[in-house]
C-alpha positions as CSV (number, residue, x, y, z in Angstrom):
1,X,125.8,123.9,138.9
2,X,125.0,121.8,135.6
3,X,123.7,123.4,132.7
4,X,122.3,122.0,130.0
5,X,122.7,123.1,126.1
6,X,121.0,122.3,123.3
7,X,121.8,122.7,119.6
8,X,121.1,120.8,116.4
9,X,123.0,118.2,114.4
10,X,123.4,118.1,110.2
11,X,125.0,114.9,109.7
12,X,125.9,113.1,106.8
13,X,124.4,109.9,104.9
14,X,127.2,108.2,106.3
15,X,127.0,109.6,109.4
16,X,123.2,108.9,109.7
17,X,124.2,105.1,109.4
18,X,126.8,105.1,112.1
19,X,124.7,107.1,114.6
20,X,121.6,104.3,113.6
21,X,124.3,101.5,114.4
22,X,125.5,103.5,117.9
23,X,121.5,103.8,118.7
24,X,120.9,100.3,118.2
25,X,124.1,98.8,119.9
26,X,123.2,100.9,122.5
27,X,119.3,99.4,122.6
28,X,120.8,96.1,122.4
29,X,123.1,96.2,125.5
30,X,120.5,97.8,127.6
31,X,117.6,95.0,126.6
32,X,120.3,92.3,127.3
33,X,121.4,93.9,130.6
34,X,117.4,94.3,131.7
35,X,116.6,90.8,130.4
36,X,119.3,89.3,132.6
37,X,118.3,91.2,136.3
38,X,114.6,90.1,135.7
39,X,116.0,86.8,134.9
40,X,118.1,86.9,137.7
41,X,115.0,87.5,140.0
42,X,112.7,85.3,138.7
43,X,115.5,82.5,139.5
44,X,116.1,84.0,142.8
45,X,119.4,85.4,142.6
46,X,121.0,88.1,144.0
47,X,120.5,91.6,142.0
48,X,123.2,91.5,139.2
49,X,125.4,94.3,140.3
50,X,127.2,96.5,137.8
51,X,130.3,95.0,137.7
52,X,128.7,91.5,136.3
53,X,126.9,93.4,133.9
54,X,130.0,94.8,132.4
55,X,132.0,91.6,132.5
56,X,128.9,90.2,130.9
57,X,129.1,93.3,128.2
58,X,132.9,92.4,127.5
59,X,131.9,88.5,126.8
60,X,129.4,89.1,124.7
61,X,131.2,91.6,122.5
62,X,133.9,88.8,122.1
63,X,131.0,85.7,121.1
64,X,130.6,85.8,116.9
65,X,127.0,86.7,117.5
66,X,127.4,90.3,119.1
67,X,130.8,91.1,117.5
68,X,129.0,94.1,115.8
69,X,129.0,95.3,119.4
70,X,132.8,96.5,118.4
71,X,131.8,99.1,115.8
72,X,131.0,101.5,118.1
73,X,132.1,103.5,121.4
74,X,132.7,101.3,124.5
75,X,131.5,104.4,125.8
76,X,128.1,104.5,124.8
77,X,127.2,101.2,126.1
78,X,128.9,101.5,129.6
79,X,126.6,104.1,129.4
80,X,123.8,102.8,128.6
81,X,124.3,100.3,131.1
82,X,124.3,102.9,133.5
83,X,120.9,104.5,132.2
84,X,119.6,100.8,133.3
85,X,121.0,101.3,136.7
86,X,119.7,104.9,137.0
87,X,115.9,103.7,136.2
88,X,116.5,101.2,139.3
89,X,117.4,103.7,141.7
90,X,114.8,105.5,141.0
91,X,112.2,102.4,141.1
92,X,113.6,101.6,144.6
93,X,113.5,105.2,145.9
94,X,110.0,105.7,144.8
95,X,109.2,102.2,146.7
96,X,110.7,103.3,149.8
97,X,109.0,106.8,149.7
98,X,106.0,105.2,149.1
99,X,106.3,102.6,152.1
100,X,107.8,105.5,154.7
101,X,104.8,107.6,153.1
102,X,101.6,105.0,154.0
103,X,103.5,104.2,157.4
104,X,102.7,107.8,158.2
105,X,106.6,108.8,158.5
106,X,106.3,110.9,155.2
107,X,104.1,114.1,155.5
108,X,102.9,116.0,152.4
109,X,101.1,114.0,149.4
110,X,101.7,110.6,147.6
111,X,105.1,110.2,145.8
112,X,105.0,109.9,142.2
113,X,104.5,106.6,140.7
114,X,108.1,105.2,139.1
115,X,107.9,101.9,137.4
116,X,110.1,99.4,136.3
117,X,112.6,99.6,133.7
118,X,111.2,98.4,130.4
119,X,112.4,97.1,127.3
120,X,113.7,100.3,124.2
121,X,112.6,99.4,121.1
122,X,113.8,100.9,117.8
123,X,109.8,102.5,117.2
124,X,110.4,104.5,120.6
125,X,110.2,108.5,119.7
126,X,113.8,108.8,120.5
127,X,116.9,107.7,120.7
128,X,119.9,108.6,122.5
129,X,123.6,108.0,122.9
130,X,125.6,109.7,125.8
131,X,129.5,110.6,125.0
132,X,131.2,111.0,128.1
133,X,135.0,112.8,128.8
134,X,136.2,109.2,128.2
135,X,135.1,108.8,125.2
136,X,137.2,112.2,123.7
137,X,134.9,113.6,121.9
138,X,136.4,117.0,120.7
139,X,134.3,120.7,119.5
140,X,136.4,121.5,116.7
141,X,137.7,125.5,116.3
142,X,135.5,125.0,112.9
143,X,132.0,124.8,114.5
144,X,131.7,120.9,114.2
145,X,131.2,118.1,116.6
146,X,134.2,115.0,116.7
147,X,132.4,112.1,117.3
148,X,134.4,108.6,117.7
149,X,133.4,106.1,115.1
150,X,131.6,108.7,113.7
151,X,133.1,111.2,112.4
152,X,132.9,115.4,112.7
153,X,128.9,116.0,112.3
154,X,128.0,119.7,111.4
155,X,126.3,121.7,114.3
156,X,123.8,124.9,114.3
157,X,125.5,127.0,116.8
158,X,122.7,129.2,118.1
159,X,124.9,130.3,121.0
160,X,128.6,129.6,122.5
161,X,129.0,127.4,124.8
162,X,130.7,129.2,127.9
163,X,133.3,126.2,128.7
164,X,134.0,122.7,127.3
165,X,131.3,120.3,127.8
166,X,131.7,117.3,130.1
167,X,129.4,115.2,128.5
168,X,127.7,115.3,125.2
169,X,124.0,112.8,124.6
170,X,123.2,113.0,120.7
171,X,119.5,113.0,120.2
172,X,116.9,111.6,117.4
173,X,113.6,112.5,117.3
174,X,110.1,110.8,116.2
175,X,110.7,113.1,112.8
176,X,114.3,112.3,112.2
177,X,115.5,115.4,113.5
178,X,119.2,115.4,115.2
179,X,120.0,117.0,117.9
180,X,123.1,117.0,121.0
181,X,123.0,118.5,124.8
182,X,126.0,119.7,126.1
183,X,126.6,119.7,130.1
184,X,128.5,122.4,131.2
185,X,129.3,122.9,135.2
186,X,129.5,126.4,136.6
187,X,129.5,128.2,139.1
188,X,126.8,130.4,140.5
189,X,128.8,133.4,140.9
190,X,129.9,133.0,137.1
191,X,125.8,132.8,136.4
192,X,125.0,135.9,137.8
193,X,128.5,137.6,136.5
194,X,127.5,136.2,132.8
195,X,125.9,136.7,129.7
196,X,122.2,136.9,129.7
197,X,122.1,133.6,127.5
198,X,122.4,131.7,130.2
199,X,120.4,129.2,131.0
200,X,119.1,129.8,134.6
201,X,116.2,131.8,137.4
202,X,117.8,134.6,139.3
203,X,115.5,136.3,141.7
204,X,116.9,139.2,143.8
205,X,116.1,141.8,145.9
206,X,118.3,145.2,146.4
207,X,118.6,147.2,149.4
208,X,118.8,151.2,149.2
209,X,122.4,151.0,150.3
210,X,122.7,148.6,147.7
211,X,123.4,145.1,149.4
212,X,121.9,142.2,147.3
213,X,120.1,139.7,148.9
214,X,118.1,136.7,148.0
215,X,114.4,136.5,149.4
216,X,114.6,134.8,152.7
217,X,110.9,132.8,152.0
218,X,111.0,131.7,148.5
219,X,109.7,128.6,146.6
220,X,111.0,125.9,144.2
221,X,109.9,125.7,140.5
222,X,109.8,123.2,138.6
223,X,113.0,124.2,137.0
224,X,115.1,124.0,140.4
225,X,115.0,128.0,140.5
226,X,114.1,130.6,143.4
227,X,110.9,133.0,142.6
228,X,109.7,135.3,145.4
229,X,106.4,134.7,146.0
230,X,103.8,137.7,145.1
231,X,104.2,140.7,147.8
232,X,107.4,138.9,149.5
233,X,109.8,141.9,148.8
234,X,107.5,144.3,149.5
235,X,106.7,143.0,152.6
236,X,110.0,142.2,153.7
237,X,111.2,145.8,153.0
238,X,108.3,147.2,155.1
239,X,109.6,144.9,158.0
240,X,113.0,146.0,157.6
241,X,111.7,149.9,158.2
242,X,112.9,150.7,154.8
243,X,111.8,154.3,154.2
244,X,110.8,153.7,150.4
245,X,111.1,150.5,149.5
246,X,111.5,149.5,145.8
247,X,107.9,148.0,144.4
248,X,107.8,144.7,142.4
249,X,107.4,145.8,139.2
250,X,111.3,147.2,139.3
251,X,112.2,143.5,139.3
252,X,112.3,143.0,135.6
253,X,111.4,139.6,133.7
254,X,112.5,138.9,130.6
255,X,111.9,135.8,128.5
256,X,114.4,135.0,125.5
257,X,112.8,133.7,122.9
258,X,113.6,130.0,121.8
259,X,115.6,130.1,118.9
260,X,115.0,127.7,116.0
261,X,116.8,124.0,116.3
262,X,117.1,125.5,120.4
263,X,115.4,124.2,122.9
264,X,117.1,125.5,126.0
265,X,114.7,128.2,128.4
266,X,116.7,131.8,129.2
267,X,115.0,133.3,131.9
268,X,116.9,136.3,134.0
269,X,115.1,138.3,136.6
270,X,116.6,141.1,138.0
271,X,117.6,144.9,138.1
272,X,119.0,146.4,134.6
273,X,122.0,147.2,136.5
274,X,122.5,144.1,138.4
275,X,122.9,142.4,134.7
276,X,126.1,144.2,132.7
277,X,124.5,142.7,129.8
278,X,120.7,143.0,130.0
279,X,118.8,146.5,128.8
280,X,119.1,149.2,131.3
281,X,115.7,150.5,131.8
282,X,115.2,153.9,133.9
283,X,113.1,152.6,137.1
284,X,109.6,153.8,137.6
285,X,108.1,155.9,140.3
286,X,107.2,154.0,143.2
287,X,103.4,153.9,143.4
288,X,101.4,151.6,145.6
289,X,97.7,150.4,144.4
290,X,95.3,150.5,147.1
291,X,92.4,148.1,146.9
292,X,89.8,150.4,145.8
293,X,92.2,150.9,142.3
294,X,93.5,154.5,143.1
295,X,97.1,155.2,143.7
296,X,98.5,155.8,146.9
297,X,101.0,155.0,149.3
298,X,100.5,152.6,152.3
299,X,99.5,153.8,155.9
300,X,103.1,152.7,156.7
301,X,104.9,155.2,154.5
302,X,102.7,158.4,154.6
């Protein structure tokens, strides 16, 4: 699993300048690399395939005109090159979802409209550079950010980060903020084990004998996490023939609130003692609300 962290930059005058020449290298080599495909098509050519738009990358970073291309990361523009081929994938997926979809060979409704790639331009309300493990960028012990051809930009560490990165994207914002996500692959046992920073939606259920499960019927949020609908566990333990089953409300929610310069969502659901680092909370009586508003237990369990 890939999570994502988010933390705020400081960087220098000089460092402001390098990052505007990496964010505009980067523009450049994307616009080119767009330019040429639709260029391509209109001509009738074959679909320029990565490969020729790198060898075209390398040329043009040896012509006089784009030798500025040199002052910054090869990284960053293979990457960007590979943001252009991203945006196409998902073009052509949405086309063939949409065909499969009107033949009647996709149920459910209309697939989201994707467009085509278009041109950046430097009044966009942000702008972005991904570092990948090639490019050996380094978190220093000091609480600063090693960025090649850039230097060691100071970071607001709101929280660790539980292992090295594995790919780093520095941010600017319409208000000239700075900003850098971290991607940092896990594994779920090591979610659920963890700190209650993390950045992930646990739901779970507990039986008496104290077997954790995971709700057989659940549903998909929009942040790729598994939420019981309303009543599931409930119902599921009255199938089971569970004597007393635990209520709903035992299932606690808690929502960390988004530190400043943070913009990563903490959610953790689940029993105090399921967490070793979240509250422990003494569990409340059992008690079952009938429809006309008085407390009572179900027909099933008297």
């Amino acid at each position: 699993m890939q999570l994502r962290y988010s933390y705020r930059l400081y960087p220098t005058a000089g460092q402001r300048s390098a990052l505007a020449r990496a964010f505009g290298c980067a523009r450049v080599v994307f616009n080119d690399a767009l330019a040429a495909r639709q260029q391509a098509h209109a001509a009738g050519l074959p679909f320029l395939t990565d490969a020729a738009l790198s060898a075209r990358l390398t040329a043009a970073k040896a012509a006089p005109e784009r030798a500025w291309l040199g002052e910054v990361s090869a990284v960053i523009l293979q990457q960007s090159l590979a943001d252009l081929t991203t945006a196409y994938r998902r073009f052509f997926a949405y086309r063939t979802a949409l065909a499969e979809w009107q033949r009647g060979g996709r149920k459910g409704p209309k697939p989201k409209e994707v467009g085509l790639p278009r041109f950046k331009s430097r009044k966009d309300t942000r702008q972005g550079i991904r570092f990948t493990s090639n490019a050996r960028f380094q978190v220093l012990p000091g609480g600063t950010l090693r960025l090649p051809k850039i230097g060691d930009v100071p970071v607001r560490w709101s929280r660790p980060l539980p292992s090295p990165p594995s790919s780093v994207t520095v941010i600017q914002d319409s208000a000239g903020r700075y900003g850098w996500e971290a991607v940092v692959v896990r594994l779920s046992e090591e979610l659920v084990r963890g700190r209650r920073e993390q950045h992930v939606l646990l739901a779970l259920a507990r039986h008496p004998d104290g077997e954790h499960v995971r709700p057989r019927h659940a549903r998909l949020t929009r942040r790729h996490a598994l939420v019981p609908r309303p009543g599931e566990l409930f119902r599921s333990a009255l199938a089971r023939g569970v004597p007393h089953p635990e209520p709903e409300g035992v299932l606690r929610l808690e929502r960390l609130r988004e530190r400043q310069g943070d913009t990563a969502h903490v959610i953790l659901i689940g029993h105090g003692h399921m967490m070793p680092h979240a509250r422990q909370e003494p569990h409340p009586e059992p008690r079952h609300r009938s429809p006309g508003g008085n407390c009572s237990p179900p027909k099933a369990l008297r």
